[in-house]
C-alpha positions in Angstrom: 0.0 0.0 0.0 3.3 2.1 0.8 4.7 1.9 -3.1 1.1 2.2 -4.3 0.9 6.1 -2.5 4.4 6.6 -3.2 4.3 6.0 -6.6 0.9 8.0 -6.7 3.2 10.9 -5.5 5.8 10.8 -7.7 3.3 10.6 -10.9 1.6 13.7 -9.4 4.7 16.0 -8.3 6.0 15.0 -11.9 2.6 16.2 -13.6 3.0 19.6 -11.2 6.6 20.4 -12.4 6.1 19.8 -15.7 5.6 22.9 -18.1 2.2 23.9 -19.1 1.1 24.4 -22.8 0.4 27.5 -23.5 -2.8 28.4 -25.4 -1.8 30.8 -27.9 -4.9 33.6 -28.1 -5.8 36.3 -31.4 -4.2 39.7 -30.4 -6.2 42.5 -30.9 -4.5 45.8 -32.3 -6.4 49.0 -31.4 -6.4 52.0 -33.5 -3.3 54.3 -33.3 -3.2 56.2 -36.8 -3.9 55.7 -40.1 -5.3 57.7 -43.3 -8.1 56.8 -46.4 -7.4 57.5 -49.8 -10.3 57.7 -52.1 -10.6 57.4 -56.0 -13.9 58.5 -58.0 -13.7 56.9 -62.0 -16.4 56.3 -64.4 -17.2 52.7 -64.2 -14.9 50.4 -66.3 -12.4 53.2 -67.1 -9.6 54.8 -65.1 -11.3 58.2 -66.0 -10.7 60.4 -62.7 -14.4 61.6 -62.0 -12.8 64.4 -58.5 -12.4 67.8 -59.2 -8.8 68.3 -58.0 -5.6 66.6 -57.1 -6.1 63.1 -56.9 -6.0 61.0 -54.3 -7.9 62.6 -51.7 -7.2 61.8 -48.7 -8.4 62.0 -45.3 -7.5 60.7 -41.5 -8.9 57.4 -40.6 -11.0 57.7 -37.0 -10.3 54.4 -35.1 -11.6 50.7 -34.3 -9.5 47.7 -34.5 -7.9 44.3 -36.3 -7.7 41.1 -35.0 -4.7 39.0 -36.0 -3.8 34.8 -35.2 0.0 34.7 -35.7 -0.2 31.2 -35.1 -2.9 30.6 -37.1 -1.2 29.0 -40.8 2.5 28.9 -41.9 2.6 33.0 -41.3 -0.7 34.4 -39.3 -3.9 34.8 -40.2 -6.1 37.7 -40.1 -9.4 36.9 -38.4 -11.0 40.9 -38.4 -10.8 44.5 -38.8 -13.3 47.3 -37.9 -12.1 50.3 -39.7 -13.9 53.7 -40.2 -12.7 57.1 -41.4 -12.7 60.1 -38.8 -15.8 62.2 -40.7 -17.6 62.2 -43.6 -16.4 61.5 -46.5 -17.1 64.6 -49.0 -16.1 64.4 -52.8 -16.3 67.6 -55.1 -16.5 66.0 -59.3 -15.6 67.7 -62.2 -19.0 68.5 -63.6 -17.2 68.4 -67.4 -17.2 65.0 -67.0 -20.0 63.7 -64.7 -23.9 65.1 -64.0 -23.1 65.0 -60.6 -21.3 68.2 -58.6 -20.1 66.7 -55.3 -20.6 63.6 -53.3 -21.4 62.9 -49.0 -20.5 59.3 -47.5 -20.6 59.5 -44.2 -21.1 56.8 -40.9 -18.1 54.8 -42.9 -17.9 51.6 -41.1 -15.5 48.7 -43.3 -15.2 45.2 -42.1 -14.4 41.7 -43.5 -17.2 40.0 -44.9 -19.0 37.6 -42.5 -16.9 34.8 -41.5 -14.1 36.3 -44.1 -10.5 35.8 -43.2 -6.9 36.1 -44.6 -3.7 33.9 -44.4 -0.8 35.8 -44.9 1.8 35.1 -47.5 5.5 34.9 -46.8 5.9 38.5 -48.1 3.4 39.9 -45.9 0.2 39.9 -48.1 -3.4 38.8 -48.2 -6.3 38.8 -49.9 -9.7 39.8 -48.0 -13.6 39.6 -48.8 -14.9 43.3 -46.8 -18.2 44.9 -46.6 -19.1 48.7 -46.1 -21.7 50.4 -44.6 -22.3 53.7 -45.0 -25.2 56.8 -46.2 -25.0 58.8 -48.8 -26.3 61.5 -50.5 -25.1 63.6 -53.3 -26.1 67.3 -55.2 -26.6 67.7 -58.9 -25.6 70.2 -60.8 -28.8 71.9 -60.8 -28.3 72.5 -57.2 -31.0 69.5 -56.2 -30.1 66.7 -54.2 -30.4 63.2 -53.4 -30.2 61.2 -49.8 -28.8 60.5 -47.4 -29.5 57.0 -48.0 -27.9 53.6 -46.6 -26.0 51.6 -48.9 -23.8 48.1 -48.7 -21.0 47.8 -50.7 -19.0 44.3 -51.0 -15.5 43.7 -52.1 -14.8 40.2 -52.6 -11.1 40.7 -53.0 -9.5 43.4 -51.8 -5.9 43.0 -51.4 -4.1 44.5 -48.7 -0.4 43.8 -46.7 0.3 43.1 -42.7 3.6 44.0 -41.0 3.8 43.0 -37.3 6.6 44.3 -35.3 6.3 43.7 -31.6 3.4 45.3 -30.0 2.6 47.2 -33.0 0.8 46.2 -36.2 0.7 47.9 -40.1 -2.1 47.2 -42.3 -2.8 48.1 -45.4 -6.2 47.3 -48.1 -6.2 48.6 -51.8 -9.4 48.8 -53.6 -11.8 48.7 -51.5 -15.3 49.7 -53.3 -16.9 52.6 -51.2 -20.2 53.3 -52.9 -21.7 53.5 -56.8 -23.5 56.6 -58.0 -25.6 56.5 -61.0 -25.4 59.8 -63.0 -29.4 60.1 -62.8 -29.1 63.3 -64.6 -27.2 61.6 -67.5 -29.5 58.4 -68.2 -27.4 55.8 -69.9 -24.0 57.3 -68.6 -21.1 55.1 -67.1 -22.0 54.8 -63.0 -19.4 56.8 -60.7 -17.4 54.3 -58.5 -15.9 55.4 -55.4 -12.9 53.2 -54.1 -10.9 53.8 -51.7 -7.2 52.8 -50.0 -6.8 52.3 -46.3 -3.3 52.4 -44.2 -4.5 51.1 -40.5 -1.4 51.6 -37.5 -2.4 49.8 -34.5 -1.0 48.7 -30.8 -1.4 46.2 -28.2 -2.3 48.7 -25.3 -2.7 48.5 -21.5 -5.0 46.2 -20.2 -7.0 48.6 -18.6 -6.8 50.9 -21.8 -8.0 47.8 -23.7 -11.1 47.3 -21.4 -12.2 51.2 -22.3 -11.8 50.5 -25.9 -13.9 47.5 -25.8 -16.7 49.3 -24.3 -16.1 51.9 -26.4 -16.1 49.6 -29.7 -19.6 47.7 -27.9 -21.5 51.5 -27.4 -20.7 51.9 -31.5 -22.0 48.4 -32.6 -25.2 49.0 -30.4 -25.9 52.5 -31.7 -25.4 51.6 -35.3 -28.0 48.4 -35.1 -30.5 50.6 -33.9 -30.3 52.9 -36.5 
């Protein structure tokens, strides 16, 4: 009975020293910085549509991206929440399109429903997002159109992640923001609006993080009920 509870006590003590797996967990990068860059062409033509210098671009606001770097041979990007800091406002060159400026605004871009990436070896991916927004746009004639909620779906945009420590750097090219028909101009080409995003994010303070998540939970409610 002696060997049976010594034994017993060695098997245990052995089980207690040895090293516990550890369960490696998605990090969560929080907004830092970043910046949109937005394109206006006729549709199926690299026509510039934006009164202007092109690219326009503006600050991005905030939100998040969710990245597995254990997930596949080099990480795998499970989410991002991304959403410009204001409207979006486009003026067009009314020489070229019946339309005189453009209004996106509540910008929220995410990957599609159960959409995520692996990344390549050099860093890059391939992403299905969706966009919400409303918009609303003034003709020449000084009428106007919206607000009005649209979806917009990219089933491929292509983007690049860079991880360095505590810090992430994403980028997405060609992500579709919204499609205007020129109602004034029946039979015209429709305006596409696409857009670039550059997304800097950290790994902050715990307690930091908790804010944040609240923060991000107050936004999702408030949109859903609108």
């Amino acid at each position: 009975m002696l060997k049976i509870l010594v034994r017993a006590c060695i098997v245990l003590l052995a089980l207690g020293l040895a090293p516990a797996t550890s369960l490696a967990v998605p990090t969560t990068y929080y907004f830092a910085s970043g910046s949109v860059q937005l394109r206006a062409t006729l549709d199926g033509t690299t026509t510039s549509v934006i009164s202007g210098s092109i690219p326009v671009t503006i600050p991005l606001g905030g939100n998040q991206v969710v990245f597995d770097a254990d997930a596949g041979a080099n990480g795998t990007l499970l989410g991002l929440s991304l959403a410009p800091a204001g409207p979006i406002a486009l003026d067009l060159d009314q020489t070229i399109v019946a339309l005189d400026s453009i209004t996106i605004e509540n910008t929220l871009l995410m990957n599609d429903a159960g959409a995520t990436a692996a990344i390549s070896g050099a860093g890059s991916f391939s992403l299905a997002t969706m966009l919400t927004a409303d918009v609303s746009g003034v003709f020449p004639d000084t009428s106007t159109f919206g607000p009005a909620p649209v979806s917009s779906l990219t089933s491929s945009a292509v983007g690049s992640l860079a991880v360095s420590g505590d810090t992430i750097t994403l980028g997405l090219v060609g992500v579709n923001l919204a499609t205007f028909p020129q109602l004034a101009n029946p039979g015209a080409p429709d305006i596409v609006v696409k857009a670039d995003f550059t997304f800097f994010g950290v790994v902050p303070e715990p307690g930091t993080a908790l804010l944040l998540g609240m923060g991000l939970m107050g936004l999702s409610a408030a949109r859903s009920r609108r």
